[in-house]
N, C-alpha and C positions, 0 to 999 in steps of 0.2 A: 704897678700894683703889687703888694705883698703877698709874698706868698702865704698861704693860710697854714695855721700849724696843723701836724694830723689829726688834736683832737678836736680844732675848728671842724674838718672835712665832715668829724665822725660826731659832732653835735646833736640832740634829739631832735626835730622837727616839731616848730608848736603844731599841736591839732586847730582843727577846723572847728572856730568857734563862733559863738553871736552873745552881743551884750545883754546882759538877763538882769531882773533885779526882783528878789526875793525879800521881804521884811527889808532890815536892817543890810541883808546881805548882797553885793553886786559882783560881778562880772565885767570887767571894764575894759577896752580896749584902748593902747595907748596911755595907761594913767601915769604911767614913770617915765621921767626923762630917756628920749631918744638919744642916747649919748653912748656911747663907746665904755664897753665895762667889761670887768674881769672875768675869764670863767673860773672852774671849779679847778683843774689841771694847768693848765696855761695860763701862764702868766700875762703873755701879749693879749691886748683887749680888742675886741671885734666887737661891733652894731649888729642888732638884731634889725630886720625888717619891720619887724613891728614886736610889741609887748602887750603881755595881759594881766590881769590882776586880780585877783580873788579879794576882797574887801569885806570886813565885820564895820559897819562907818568909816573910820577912817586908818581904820590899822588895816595893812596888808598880810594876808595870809600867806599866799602861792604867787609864785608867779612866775613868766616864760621868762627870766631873764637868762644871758648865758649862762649866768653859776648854777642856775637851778638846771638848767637842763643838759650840761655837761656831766653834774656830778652826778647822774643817774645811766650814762650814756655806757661803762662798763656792764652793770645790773643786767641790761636789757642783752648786751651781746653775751652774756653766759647763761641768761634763762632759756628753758627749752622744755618741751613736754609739756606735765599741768603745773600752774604756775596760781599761788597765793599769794595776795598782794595786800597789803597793808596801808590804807590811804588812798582815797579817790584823788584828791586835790585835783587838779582843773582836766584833769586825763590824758596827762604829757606820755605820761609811763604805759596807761592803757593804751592809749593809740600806736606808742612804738611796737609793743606788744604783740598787739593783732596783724602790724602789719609788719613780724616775723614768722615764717611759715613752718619753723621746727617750733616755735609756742601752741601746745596745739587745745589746751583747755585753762580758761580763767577763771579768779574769783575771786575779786575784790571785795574788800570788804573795810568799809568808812562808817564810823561814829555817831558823826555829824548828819542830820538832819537838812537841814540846810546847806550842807552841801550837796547831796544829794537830790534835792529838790532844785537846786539853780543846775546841777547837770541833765537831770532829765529834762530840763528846758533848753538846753543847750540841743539834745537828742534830736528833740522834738520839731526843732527851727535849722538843722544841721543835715541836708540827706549824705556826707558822708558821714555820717555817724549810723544813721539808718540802714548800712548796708552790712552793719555788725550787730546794732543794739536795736531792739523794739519795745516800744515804750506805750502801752495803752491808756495813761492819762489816769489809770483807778487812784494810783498807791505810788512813790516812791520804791517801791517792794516789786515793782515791777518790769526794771531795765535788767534783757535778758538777750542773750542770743544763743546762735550755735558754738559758740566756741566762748562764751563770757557771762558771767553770772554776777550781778555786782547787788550784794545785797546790805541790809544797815543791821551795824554789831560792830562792836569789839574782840579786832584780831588776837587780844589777850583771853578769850572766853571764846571766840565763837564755832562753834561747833557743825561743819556742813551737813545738810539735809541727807544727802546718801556717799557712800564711802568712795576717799580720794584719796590717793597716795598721791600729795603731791612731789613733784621732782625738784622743786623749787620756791624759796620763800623769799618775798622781797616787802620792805617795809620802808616808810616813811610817813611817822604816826609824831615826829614833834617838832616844837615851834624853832627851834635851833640849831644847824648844823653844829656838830659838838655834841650835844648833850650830853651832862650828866649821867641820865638814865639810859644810854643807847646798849649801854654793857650788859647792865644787870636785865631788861629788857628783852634783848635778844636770847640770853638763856634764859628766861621766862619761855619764848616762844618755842626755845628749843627743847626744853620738858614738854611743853606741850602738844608739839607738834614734833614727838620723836623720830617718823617716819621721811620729813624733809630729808632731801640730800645734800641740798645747798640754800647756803643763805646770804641776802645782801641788804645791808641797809645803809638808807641814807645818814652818812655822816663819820660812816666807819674807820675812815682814815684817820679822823681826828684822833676817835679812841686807840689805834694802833699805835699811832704817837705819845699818846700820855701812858700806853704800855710801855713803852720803848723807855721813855723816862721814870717809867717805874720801877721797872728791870735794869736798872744804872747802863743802857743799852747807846754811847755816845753815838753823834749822828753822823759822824764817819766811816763807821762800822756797818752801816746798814747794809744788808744783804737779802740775796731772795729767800734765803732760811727766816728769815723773821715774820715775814707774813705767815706761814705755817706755822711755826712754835706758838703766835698771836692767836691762830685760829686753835691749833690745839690746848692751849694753856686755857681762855672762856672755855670750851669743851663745845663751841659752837661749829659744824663745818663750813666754814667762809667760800667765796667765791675764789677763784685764783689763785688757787694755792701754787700751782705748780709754775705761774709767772714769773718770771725771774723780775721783770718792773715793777711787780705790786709794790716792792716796800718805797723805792723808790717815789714813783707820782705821789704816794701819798704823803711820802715828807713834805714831796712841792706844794703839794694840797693845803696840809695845814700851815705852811707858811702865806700859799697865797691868799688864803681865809687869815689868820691875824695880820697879813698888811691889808689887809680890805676893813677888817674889823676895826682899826686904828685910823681908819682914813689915808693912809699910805700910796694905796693906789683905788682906784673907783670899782 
């Protein structure tokens, strides 16, 4: 048997789910090939025991494949304290979350209606989710616990009911790792939420690459100075700064994201 790579070992666990279907919108267990796929870090491909799928008809939104839930598996081991999060999506990120003990106050905050209506159904039919989240069936507006607040608004506007410093900001608000908008975006968040100390978001590496090429930075040269010059230069304060590997994984990253992109590897 092969040995597993460390950031196989160190993969997010999918949460504890049940098939739901809202209007248009489903929850699906199994809908993607059982098949052997890339993650977000490592290149070697590993089978997940099973997979899930967040669905608008027939487009996929979220889902547990390895890439998704590698590429968030850094986030979660630097968050600690209160912790804002940007994106319910299927609650991979939530569940790692709660079930780290220096995480000690949440508060998610999703968009989307229908997302948040298929996870309170998920709440609802799930008792370990029940021994974090309480859900009374009124409202949407109403999954809450002792240590998690997950309410509907825009992480670019939303403003919490009473005052948080949080220690921590983690986001994953669009349809593409990569994105375009991930730059300008996070220093949006960061005027806004000037008291954050740290932040992570989904896709980050990408943009640190297309800094690196932007700053005529060849990819020989790369060094653990570049992720901080990166996070200094947006004026954002990133996660890892003081990693000597950050710059590293993430070149791997975005390569193994454009050979997956190209069809290169699965």
């Amino acid at each position: 048997m092969k040995t597993k790579t460390a950031f196989e070992k160190m993969i997010l666990p999918i949460p504890p789910l049940h098939e739901v279907q809202v209007g248009e919108w489903k929850l699906l267990k199994n809908k993607l090939p059982r098949i052997p796929l890339a993650g977000y870090y490592s290149r070697p491909m590993f089978r997940s025991p099973e997979n899930w799928a967040l669905v608008q008809g027939e487009k996929i939104w979220m889902s547990t494949t390895p890439m998704e839930r590698e590429s968030q598996m850094l986030h979660v081991q630097a968050a600690h304290g209160s912790v804002i999060v940007g994106g319910l999506g299927l609650g991979v990120l939530l569940w790692a979350l709660l079930n780290k003990p220096t995480v000690e106050h949440i508060v998610v905050v999703e968009k989307n209606e229908s997302v948040l209506a298929i996870f309170s159904q998920v709440v609802k039919h799930v008792p370990q989710w029940q021994a974090h989240l309480h859900f009374d069936g009124a409202s949407i507006a109403t999954l809450h616990g002792p240590r998690v607040e997950i309410v509907h608004g825009d992480i670019f506007s939303f403003r919490p009911g009473r005052s948080i410093a949080f220690d921590f900001g983690l986001v994953d608000v669009w349809p593409a790792v990569g994105d375009l908008n991930l730059r300008p975006d996070l220093q949006r968040l960061r005027k806004f939420y000037p008291l954050v100390n740290e932040w992570a978001a989904w896709g980050m590496e990408m943009d640190f690459v297309s800094w690196l090429i932007e700053n005529s930075v060849p990819s020989y040269e790369h060094r653990p100075r570049h992720w901080s010059a990166y996070s200094d230069s947006i004026g954002v304060p990133l996660i890892l700064r003081d990693w000597p590997g950050m710059a590293e994984v993430s070149f791997e990253a975005a390569k193994i994201q454009a050979l997956t992109s190209i069809g290169a590897i699965v």
